[in-house]
C-alpha positions in Angstrom: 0.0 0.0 0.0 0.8 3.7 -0.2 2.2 5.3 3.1 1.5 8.6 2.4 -2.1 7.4 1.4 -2.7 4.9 3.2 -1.0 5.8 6.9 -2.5 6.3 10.6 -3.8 9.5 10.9 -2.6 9.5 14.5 1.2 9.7 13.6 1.9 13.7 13.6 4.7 14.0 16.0 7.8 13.3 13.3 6.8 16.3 11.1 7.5 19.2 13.3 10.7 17.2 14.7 12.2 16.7 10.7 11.6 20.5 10.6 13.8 20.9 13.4 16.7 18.8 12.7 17.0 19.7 9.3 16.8 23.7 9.0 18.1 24.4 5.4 15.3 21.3 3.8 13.2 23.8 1.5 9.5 25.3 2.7 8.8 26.0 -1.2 10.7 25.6 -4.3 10.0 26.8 -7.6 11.8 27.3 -11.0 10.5 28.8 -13.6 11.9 29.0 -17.2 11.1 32.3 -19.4 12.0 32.5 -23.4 13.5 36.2 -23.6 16.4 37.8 -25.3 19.5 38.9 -24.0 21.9 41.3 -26.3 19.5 40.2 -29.3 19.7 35.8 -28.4 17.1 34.3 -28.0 17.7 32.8 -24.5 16.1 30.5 -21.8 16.1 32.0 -18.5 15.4 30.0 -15.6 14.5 31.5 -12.1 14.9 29.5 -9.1 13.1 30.9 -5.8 14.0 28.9 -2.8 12.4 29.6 0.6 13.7 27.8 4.1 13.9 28.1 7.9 16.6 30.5 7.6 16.9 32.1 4.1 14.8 32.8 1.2 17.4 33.2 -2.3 16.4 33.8 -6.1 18.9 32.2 -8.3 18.8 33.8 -11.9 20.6 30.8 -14.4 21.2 31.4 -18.7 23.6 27.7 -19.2 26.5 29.0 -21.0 26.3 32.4 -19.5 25.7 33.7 -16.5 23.9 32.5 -12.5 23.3 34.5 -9.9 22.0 34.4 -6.4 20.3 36.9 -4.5 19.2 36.9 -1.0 15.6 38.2 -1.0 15.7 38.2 3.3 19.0 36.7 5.1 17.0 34.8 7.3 13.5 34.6 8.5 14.4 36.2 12.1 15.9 38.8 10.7 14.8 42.7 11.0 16.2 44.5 7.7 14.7 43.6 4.8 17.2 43.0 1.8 17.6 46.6 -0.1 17.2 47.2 -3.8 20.5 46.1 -5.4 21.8 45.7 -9.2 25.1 43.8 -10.9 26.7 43.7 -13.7 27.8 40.6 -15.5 29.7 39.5 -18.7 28.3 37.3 -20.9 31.5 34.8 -21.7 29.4 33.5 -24.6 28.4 36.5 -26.2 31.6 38.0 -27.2 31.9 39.4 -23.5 28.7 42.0 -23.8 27.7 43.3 -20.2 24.6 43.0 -19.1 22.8 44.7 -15.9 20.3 43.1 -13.5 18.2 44.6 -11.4 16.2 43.7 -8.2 13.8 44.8 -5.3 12.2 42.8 -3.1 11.9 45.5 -0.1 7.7 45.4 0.0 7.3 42.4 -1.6 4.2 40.1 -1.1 3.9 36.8 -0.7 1.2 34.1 -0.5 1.6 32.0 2.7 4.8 30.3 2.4 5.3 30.9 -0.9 9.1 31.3 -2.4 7.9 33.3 -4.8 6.5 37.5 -4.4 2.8 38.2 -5.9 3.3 41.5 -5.9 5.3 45.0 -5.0 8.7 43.7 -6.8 10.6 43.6 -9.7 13.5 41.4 -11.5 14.7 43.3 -14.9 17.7 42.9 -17.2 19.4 45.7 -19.4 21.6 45.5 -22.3 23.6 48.5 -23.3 21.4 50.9 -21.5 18.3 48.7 -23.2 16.0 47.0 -21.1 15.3 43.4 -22.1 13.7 41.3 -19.3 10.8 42.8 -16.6 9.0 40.7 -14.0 6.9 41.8 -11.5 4.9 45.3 -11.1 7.5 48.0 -10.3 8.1 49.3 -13.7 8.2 53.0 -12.8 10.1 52.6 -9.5 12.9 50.8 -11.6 13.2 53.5 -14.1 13.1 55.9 -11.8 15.9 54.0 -10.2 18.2 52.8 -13.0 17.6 55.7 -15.5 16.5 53.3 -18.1 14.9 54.7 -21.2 11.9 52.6 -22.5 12.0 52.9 -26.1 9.4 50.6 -26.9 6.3 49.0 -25.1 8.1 46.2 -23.4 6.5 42.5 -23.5 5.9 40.3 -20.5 8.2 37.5 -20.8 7.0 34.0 -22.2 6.7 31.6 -19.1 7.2 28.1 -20.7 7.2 25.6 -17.6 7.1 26.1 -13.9 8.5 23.1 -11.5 8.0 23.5 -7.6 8.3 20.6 -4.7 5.6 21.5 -2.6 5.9 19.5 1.0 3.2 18.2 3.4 1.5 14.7 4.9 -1.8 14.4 2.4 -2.3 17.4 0.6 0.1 19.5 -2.0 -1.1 22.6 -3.0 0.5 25.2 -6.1 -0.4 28.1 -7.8 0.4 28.9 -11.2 -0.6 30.6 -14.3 -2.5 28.9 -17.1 -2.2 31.1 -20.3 -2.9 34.2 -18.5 -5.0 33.2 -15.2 -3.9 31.8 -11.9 -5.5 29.0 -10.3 -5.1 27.0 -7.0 -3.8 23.4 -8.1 -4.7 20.9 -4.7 -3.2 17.6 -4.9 -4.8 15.3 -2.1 -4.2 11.5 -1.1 -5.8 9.8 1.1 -7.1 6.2 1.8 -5.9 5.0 -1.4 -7.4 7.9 -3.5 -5.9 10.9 -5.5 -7.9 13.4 -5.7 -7.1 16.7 -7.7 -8.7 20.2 -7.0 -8.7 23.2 -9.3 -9.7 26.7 -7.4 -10.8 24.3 -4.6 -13.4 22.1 -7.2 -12.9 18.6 -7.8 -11.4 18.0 -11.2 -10.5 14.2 -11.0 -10.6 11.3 -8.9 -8.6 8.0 -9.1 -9.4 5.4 -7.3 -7.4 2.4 -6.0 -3.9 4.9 -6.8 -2.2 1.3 -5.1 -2.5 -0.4 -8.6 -3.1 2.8 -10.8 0.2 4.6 -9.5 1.1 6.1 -13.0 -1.8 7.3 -15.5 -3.3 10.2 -17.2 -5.9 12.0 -18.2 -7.4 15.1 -19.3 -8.8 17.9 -17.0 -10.3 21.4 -17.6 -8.6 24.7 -15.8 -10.4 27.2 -16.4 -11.8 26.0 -19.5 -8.6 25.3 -20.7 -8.0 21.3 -21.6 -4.9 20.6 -19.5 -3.5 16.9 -19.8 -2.7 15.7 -16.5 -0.1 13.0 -15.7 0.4 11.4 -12.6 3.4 9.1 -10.9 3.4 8.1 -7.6 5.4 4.7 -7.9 7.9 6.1 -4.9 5.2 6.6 -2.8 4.0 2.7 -3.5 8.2 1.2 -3.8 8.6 3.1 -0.9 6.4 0.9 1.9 8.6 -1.8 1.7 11.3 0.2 2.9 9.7 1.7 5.9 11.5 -0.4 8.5 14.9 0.9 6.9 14.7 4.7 7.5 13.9 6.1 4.4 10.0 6.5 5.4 9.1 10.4 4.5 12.4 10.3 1.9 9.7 9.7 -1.7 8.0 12.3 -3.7 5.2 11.8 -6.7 5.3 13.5 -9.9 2.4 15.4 -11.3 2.5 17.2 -14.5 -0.2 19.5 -16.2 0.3 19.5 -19.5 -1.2 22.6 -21.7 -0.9 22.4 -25.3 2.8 21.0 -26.6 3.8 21.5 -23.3 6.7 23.5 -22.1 10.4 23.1 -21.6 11.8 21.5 -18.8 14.3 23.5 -17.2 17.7 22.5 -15.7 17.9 22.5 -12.0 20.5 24.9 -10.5 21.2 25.8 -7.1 19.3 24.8 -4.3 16.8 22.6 -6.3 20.2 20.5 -7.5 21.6 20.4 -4.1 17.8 19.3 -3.0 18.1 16.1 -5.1 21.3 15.3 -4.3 20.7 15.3 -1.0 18.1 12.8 -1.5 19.5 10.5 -3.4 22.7 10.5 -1.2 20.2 10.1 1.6 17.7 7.1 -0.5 21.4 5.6 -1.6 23.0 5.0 1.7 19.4 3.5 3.2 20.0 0.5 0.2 16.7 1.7 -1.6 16.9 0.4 -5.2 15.0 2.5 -6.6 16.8 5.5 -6.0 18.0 6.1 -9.7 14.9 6.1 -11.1 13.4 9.0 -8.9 16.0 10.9 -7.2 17.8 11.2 -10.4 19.3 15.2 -10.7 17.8 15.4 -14.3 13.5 15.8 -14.1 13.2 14.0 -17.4 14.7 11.0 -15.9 11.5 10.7 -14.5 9.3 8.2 -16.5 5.9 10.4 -16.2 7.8 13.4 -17.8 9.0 11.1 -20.8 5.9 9.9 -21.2 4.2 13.6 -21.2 6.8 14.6 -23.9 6.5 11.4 -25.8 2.7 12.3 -26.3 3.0 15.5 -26.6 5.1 15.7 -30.0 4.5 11.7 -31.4 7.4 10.4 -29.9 10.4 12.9 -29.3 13.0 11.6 -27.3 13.1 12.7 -23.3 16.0 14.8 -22.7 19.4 13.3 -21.3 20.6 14.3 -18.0 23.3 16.0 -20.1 20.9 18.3 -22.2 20.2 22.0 -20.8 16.4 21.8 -22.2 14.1 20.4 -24.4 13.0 22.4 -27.5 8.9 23.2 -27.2 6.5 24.6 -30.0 4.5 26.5 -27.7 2.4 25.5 -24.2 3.1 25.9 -20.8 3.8 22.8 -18.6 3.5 22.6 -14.6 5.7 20.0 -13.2 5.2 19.5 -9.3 7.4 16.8 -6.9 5.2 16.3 -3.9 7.1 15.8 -1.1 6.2 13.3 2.4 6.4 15.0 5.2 5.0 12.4 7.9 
């Protein structure tokens, strides 16, 4: 059976103690992976928002060019907020043009224990004096700062894919946009069900998850078909390892799949040091299966080579070697559910 489905509902205490031993293990995770341009390239830019007991970082990654991380708040005690800042960085890779990045986080607003800022912030990136990137809703404030000249009616960034490892017992819950409109994603399992909510409606219901762990099939958010993909064979594998210490170590994979899909973005930072902490951690308990889904690389993961493979007629998954996965439009939210019992 599945622990996380099927478990006591009077076992609360090792939650609250895991929080305490282990300080830096992520409250939220997200990365998100934006088609831009930088000095006239077409470019995928991933953003990486980490939040934990004692620090809260956004880690801005091109592959071949440039990462950065910035502390958003130096830790979650702490009385200053983190001040409006800027950088500049050489691009090695494109004939050694300087860009400039921007930031302020100082009345930023978050969603509960979101990573990631709803509102009163901004992230931008200039190239000679031009700017090329804006996210957030601080426009004014940052050319009032910088001294930037808008020339032209800048366009909001294409968001391709979002990933985030949300944590808890029985229920996982995201938010994320769906071409143009955010909605409240709910993942719930229990007794041996998976249930998935949309704005707080049920949208699907599989039964008997103990023999159906992997599956899809096709849901409407907000009247947009999404096609939905589910993977919870740790959760299963992992039962018969509960008397060896890894119990609370597996996570499921759900994907919600609009259109071609998106592009699957590398993991940098503290979502790479996440999985290899866990599959240091699965590898030295003798789980067998730790391979298959504490790999580094997402499209390791069967359920993501399955989404691609349907999504095009057959392309291949990416290697753990690639950077990212062409797409030919589509947004895809990718979501590692994490046991916390």
């Amino acid at each position: 059976m599945i622990p996380a489905c099927f478990s006591q509902p009077n076992t609360l205490s090792s939650s609250s103690s895991t929080s305490h031993h282990h300080p830096q293990v992520p409250q939220n995770l997200i990365t998100c992976i934006y088609q831009t341009h930088l000095c006239n390239s077409p470019t995928y830019l991933t953003l990486t928002w980490s939040k934990t007991l004692f620090s809260h970082t956004l880690t801005i990654h091109a592959t071949d060019s440039f990462s950065i991380t910035i502390s958003l708040n130096p830790s979650a005690f702490s009385f200053f907020k983190s001040r409006p800042g800027s950088k500049s960085i050489y691009l090695t890779h494109h004939h050694y043009q300087r860009i400039k990045l921007y930031w302020d986080f100082t009345r930023a607003e978050f969603t509960r224990d979101s990573a990631e800022p709803d509102s009163s912030f901004y992230v931008a990136i200039s190239c000679n004096a031009k700017l090329e990137f804006f996210l957030g809703d601080l426009q004014d404030e940052l050319t009032r700062r910088s001294g930037l000249v808008l020339t032209r009616q800048l366009s909001e960034p294409t968001l391709l894919s979002r990933r985030e490892h949300v944590f808890g017992r029985r229920s996982y819950v995201s938010r994320a946009q769906f071409l143009g409109n955010k909605h409240e994603i709910g993942i719930e399992c229990s007794g041996g069900v998976l249930k998935v909510k949309v704005d707080g409606e049920i949208s699907l219901v599989v039964k008997r998850l103990a023999w159906k762990f992997r599956g899809n099939e096709k849901i409407y958010v907000g009247g947009i078909e999404v096609e939905f993909f589910w993977d919870v064979f740790n959760w299963v594998n992992n039962n018969s390892n509960n008397n060896s210490g890894t119990n609370g170590i597996g996570h499921g994979v759900f994907v919600f799949q609009v259109g071609d899909g998106g592009v699957w973005p590398e993991m940098v930072g503290p979502e790479k040091r996440l999985m290899r902490k866990s599959l240091s951690v699965s590898s030295g308990s003798g789980s067998t299966s730790s391979t298959i889904w504490l790999s580094p690389s997402p499209s390791c993961s069967s359920v993501l080579q399955w989404a691609e493979e349907s999504s095009d007629g057959g392309r291949s998954s990416c290697s753990s070697s690639t950077r990212s996965c062409g797409s030919n439009g589509g947004f895809s939210l990718l979501l590692y559910a994490w046991r916390r019992d």
